[in-house]
C-alpha positions in Angstrom: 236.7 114.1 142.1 236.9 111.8 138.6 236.5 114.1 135.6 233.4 112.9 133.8 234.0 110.9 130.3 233.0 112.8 127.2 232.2 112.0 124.3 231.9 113.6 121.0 228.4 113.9 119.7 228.6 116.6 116.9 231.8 116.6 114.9 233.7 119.8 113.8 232.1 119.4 110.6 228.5 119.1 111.3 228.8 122.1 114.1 230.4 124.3 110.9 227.7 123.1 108.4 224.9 123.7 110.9 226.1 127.6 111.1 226.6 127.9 107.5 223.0 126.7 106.8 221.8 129.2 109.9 223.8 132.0 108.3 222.1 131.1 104.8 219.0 130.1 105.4 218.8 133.6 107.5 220.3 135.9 104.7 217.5 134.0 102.5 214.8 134.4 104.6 215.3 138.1 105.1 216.0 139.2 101.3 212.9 136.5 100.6 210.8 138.2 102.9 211.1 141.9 100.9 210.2 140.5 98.1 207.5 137.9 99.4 206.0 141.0 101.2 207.4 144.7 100.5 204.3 145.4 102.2 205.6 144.9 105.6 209.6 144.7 104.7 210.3 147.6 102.4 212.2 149.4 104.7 214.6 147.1 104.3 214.3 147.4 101.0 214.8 151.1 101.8 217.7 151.0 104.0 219.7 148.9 101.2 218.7 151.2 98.3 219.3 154.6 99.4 223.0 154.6 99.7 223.3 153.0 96.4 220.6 155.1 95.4 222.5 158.6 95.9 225.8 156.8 94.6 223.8 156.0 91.6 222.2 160.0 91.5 219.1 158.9 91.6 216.7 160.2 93.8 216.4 158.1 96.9 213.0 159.5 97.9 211.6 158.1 94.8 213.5 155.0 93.6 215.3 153.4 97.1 213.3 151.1 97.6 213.2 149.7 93.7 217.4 150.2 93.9 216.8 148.1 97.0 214.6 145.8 95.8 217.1 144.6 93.3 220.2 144.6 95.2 218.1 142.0 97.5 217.5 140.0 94.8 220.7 139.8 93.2 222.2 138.8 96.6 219.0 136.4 97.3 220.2 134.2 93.8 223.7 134.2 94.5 223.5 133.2 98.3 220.7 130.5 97.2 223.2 129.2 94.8 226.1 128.8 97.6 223.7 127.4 99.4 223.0 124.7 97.0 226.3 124.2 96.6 226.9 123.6 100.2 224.1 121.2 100.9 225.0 119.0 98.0 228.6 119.0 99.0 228.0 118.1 102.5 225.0 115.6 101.9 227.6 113.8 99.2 230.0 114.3 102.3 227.4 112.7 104.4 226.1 109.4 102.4 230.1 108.7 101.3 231.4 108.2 104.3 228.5 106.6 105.8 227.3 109.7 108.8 224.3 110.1 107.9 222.3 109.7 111.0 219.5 111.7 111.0 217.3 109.9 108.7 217.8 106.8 110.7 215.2 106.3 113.3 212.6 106.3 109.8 214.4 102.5 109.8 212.2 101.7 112.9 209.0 100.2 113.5 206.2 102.2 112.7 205.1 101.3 116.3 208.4 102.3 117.4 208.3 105.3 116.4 204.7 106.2 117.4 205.5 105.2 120.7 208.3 107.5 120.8 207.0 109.9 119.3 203.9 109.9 122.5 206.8 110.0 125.1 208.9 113.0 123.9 205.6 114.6 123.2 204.8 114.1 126.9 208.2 115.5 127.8 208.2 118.5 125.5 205.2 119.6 126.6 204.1 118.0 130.1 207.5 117.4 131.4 206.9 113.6 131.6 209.8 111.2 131.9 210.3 109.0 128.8 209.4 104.9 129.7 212.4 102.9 130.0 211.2 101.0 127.3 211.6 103.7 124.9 214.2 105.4 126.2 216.4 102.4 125.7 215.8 102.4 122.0 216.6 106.8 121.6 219.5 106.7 119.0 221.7 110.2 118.2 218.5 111.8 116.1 214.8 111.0 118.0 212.0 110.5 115.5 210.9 114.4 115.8 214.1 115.4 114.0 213.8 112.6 111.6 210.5 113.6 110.4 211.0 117.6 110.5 214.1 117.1 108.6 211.9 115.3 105.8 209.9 118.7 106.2 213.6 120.9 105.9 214.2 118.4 102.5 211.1 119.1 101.0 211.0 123.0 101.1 214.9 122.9 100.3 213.8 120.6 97.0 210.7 122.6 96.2 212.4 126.3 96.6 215.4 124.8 95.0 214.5 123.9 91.7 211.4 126.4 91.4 214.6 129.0 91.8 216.5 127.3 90.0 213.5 127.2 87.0 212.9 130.8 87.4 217.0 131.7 86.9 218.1 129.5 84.0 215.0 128.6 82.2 212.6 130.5 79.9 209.2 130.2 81.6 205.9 131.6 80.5 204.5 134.5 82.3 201.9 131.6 84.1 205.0 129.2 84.7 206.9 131.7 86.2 203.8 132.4 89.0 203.7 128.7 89.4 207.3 128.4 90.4 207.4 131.2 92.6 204.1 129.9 93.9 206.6 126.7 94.9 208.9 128.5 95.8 207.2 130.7 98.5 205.5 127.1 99.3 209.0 125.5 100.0 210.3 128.7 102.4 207.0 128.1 104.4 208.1 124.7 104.9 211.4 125.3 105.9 209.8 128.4 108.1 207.5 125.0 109.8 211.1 123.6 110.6 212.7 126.1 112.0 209.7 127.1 114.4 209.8 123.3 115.6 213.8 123.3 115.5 213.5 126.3 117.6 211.0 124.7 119.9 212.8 121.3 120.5 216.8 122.5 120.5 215.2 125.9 123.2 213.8 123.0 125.5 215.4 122.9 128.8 215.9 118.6 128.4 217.8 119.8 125.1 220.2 122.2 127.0 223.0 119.8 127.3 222.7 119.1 123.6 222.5 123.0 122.5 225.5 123.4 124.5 227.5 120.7 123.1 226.6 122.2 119.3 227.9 126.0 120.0 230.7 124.9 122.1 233.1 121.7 121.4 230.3 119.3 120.7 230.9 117.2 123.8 228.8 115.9 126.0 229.3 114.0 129.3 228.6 109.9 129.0 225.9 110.1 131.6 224.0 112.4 129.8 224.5 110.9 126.3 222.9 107.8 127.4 219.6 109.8 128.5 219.4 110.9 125.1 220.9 108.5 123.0 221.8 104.9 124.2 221.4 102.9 121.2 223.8 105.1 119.5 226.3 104.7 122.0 225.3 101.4 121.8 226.1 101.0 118.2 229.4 103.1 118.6 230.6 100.4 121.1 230.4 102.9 124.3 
């Protein structure tokens, strides 16, 4: 039996960035959420505290979850920092050496992409086979991920620099709630993405595709042109 062609559809770099921003954008999320809503999260807070708590002879029945508190938000700057640091290095990365794909099917018709966007809604949730017509014209990113990642790049920007505001400059007592105001705003906008992320790269027409991203980043020719033809199109495959 021939040994089916592969061909590589997430490079070593994307599949490393894409756990980085996972691994951050998790860390963030949790340490966010104690502090967005001690409420429900302070035994987290708790959990942190006490050890340093005792180390620090203080009484961990009274002040863990304080001690906690700011241990979590110590670690919550510095990771949003690296953070930062990594999606500007990467997106520089990205727009230099021209692999910037994701954005691209925004380049398409509007009708295009309303017409696409119909079809994969009827296969996401109806199990409906995409039109020919359509299917033809699916490059490496659909028109979903296009648009959710607009959603990702607006929270980033909007926690970003309300973080970055609330770190290095001296805001008012009223500035300072308006910039944690956009900051919670932006981390429910990257929560949106996620929950859709979730939804589309979970979905059994995906599985191919979430393999090829947590293995080598390969996938078979045959299947590659069920979810991407014009790419391989453009790529001269």
């Amino acid at each position: 039996m021939a040994e089916k062609r592969l061909v590589e559809i997430i490079s070593l770099s994307y599949r490393i960035a894409h756990a980085h921003n996972l691994h951050f954008w998790s860390f963030l999320a949790i340490t966010g959420a104690v502090m967005l809503a001690i409420q429900y999260f302070g035994w987290i807070a708790y959990a942190v505290g006490y050890p340093a708590a005792v180390l620090l002879r203080l009484d961990p029945t009274v002040d863990a979850i304080t001690v906690g508190v700011q241990i979590l938000r110590v670690l919550h700057r510095i990771f949003g920092i690296l953070w930062g640091a990594l999606i500007i290095t990467y997106g520089v990365y990205l727009v230099a050496f021209r692999k910037l794909e994701v954005l691209r099917p925004l380049t398409k018709p509007l009708r295009e992409q309303i017409a696409e966007a119909k079809a994969l809604t009827g296969r996401y949730l109806f199990g409906k086979p995409i039109p020919k017509e359509v299917e033809e014209k699916l490059d490496r990113h659909n028109v979903f991920v296009a648009y959710t990642v607009l959603i990702l790049i607006i929270g980033i920007a909007m926690s970003a620099i309300s973080g970055a505001a609330m770190i290095f400059l001296p805001l008012s007592l009223e500035q300072y709630r308006q910039m944690l105001l956009w900051h919670d705003l932006g981390f429910y906008l990257s929560l949106i993405f996620v929950y859709l992320h979730l939804f589309a790269a979970l979905h059994p027409a995906n599985a191919p595709i979430l393999r090829a991203m947590f293995r080598d980043g390969m996938l078979s020719l045959e299947e590659a042109k069920k979810h991407m033809p014009k790419w391989l199109q453009r790529k001269g495959l």
